[in-house]
Each structure stands twice: as structure tokens, then as C-alpha cells.
C-alpha positions in Angstrom: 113.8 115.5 115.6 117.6 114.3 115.5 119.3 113.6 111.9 119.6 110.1 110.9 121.9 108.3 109.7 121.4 107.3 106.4 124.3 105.6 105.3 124.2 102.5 103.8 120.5 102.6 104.8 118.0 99.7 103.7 114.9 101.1 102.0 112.3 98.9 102.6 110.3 97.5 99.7 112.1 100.2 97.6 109.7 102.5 98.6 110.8 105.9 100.7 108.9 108.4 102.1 110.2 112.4 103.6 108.7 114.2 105.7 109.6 117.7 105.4 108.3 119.7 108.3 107.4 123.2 108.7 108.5 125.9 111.2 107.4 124.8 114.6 104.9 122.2 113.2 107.7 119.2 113.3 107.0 115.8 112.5 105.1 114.5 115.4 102.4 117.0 115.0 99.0 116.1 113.6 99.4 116.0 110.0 102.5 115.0 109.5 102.3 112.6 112.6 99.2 110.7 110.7 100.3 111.1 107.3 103.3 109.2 108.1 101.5 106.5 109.6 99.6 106.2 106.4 102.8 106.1 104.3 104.5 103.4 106.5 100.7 101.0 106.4 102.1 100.9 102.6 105.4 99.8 103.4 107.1 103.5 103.2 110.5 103.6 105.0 110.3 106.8 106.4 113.1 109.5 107.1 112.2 112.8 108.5 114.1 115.9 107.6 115.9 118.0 109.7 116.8 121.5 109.3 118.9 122.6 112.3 117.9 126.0 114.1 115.9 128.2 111.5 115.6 132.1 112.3 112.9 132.8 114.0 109.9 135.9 113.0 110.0 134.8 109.4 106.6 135.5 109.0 105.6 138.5 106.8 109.2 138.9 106.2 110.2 137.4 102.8 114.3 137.6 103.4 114.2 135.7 106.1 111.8 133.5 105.3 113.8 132.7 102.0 117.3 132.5 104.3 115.2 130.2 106.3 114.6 128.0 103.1 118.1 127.7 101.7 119.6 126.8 105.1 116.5 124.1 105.3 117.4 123.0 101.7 121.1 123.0 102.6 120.4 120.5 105.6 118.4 118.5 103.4 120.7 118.4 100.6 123.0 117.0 103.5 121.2 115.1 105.2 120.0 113.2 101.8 123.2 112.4 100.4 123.6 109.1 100.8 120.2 108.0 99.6 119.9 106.3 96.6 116.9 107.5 94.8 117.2 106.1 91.7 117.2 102.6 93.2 113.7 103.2 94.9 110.5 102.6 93.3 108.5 105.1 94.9 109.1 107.8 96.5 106.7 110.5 98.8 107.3 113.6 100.0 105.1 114.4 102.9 105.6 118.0 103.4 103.9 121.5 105.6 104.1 125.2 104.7 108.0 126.4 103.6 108.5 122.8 104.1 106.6 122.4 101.3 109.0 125.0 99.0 112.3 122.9 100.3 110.2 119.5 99.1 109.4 120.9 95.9 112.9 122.5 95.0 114.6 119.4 96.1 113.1 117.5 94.1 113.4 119.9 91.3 116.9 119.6 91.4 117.2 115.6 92.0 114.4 114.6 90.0 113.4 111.9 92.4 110.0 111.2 91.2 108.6 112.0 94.1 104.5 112.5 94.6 103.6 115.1 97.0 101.3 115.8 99.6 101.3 119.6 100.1 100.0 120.8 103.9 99.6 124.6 103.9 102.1 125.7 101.4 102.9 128.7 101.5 103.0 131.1 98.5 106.6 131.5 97.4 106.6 127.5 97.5 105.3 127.4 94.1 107.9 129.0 92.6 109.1 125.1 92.8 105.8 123.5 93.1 105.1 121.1 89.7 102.2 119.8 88.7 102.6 116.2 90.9 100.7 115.8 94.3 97.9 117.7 96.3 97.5 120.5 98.1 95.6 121.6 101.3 94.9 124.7 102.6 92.6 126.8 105.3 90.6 130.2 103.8 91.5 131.3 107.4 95.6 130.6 106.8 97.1 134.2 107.5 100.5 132.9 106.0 99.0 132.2 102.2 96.2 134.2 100.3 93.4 131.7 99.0 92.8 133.3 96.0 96.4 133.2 95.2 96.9 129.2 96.4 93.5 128.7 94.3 95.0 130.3 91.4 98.7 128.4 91.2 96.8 125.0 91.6 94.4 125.8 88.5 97.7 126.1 86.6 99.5 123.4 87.9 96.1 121.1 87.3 96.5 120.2 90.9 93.9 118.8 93.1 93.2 121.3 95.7 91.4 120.5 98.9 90.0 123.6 100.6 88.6 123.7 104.4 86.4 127.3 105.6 87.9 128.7 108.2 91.4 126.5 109.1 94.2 128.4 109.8 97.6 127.5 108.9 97.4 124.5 111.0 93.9 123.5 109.1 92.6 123.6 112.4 89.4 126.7 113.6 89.8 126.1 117.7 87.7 123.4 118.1 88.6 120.3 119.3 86.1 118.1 118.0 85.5 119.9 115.0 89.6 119.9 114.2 89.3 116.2 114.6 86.9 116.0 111.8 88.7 118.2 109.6 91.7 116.1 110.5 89.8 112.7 109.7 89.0 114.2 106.0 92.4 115.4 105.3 93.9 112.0 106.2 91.2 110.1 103.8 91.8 112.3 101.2 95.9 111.2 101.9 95.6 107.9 102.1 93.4 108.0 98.9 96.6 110.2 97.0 99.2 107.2 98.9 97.0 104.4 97.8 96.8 106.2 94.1 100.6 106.9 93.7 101.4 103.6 95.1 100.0 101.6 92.7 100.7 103.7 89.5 102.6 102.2 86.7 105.6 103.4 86.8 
């Protein structure tokens, strides 16, 4: 997905919403795709990150994965400039697996305020992971240990939704079974949107 430009760009209603993809699952793929659409029924501008050409065989391999996070955060950082954060009055972070570390560390740094919806993070992501949003995760997910996401989310207090058997896509190979996993995950979404939406602020 191409950069946009965000110069002088209207945020609608004040509110913004990121989507901060993962490597090879980009923004047009099911979760992110769906959770978008939820963001922009409640009047979310949405703007979806770009991180140029990352390396590729990062799995298993924690240099490169964490090369392939700073030159995502860099991008980001980049890419994010011009937007006025302070001047919005809610903002989401939409984010899947090391997309989910360059969310979190962003807004570490920026303090946006952000809520977050976390898609398959991986385990070095909450190094930078707070205690703000939800997480969702698949026992059968080969790039993150359950035990470990469980754990990180108990100390964090955050709301962890678990499906048996989903791999690091949170889908098990079939079709019609992936669809209902994928209806739940998007209720449970809309239900965190809906819920940060309206927050006082």
C-alpha cells in the first residue's frame, strides 16, 4: 500500500485511526481489512502505514526481525510527521504481529493516546506493549508462545482473546470455520471501538 500524503490532512471528526500491518499480512487482508471498516462506521479517518521493503526470513531470527522493526518504525516516524495528534480526539491503532511492537513503541514515544487492537503480537512486542487495548492470539501461532502472550497480558491487565488451534493468521485451514473465528474477532473489535469511542476523555 502506497504512502500518503498527509500534509495538511483533514482528520475527520477528530478522530484517526492506523493501521499498522504485519509482514506480508498488509492492510487489505482479513483482519485488518474488517477492522478498518469498523473504525471508519465510527467516523475514523483512516491512514495505513507503510514500511518500505522489510528483509525478508525474519522469522526465528531475532536481528533481523528487530532491523526489520526499526526500519518499520523509521517509515512510520516519517510517514507520521505531519499529523497532528494532539488536535485529535481519539485516536486507534489497528495493528498485526511486529506491527504490533512498531504501534506500541510509537506510541510510547508520542504519547498519542492511542487504544489498541493487538492481532497476533508477537513476543518481543511487549517490550513496548502498555496496558491500553486487546490482544488476540492463536494456541497454534508458531511465531509467539501462548503461555508467554498469556503471561505479559496478566501483567499488563489486558483483555486477552484466545482461539484453539489459529495460527498466526488466527485462521486453522478451514474456510468456513476461519469465517467464524473471523466473525468473533470482529465483534469482540467493534465492542473495544464502540468502548474507546465513547470514553470520557
Amino acid at each position: 500500500m502506497k504512502n500518503e500524503n498527509l500534509k495538511d490532512k483533514n482528520i475527520k471528526n477528530g478522530k484517526l485511526a492506523v493501521v499498522f500491518p504485519g509482514v506480508g499480512y498488509h492492510a487489505d487482508k482479513p483482519l485488518l481489512y474488517y477492522s478498518r471498516k469498523l473504525a471508519a462506521q465510527y467516523g475514523y479517518e483512516i491512514i495505513c502505514a507503510d514500511y518500505g521493503i522489510l528483509p525478508s526470513g525474519i522469522k526465528g531470527d531475532a536481528g533481523k526481525m528487530y532491523a526489520a522493526f526499526e526500519q518499520a518504525l523509521s517509515h512510520v516516524e516519517e510517514q507520521l510527521a505531519s499529523v497532528d495528534f494532539v488536535s485529535c480526539s481519539r485516536v486507534l491503532f489497528l495493528s498485526k504481529s511486529i506491527g504490533t511492537a512498531v504501534a506500541a513503541a510509537y506510541d510510547g514515544k508520542h504519547k498519542t493516546g492511542a487504544g489498541h487492537v493487538y492481532y497476533t503480537p508477537v513476543e518481543a512486542s511487549f517490550q513496548a506493549i502498555g496496558t491500553e487495548g486487546i490482544v488476540f492470539h492463536g494456541t497454534g501461532d508458531d511465531w509467539a508462545d501462548t503461555g508467554a502472550i498469556r503471561e505479559a497480558c496478566e501483567k499488563r491487565n489486558l483483555p486477552l482473546f484466545l482461539t484453539e488451534g489459529a495460527n498466526h493468521s488466527m485462521e486453522t485451514g478451514d474456510a468456513l470455520k476461519d469465517l467464524e473465528i473471523l466473525r468473533k474477532i470482529m465483534e469482540e473489535t467493534d465492542q473495544y471501538i464502540r468502548k474507546f469511542s465513547e470514553a470520557a476523555r
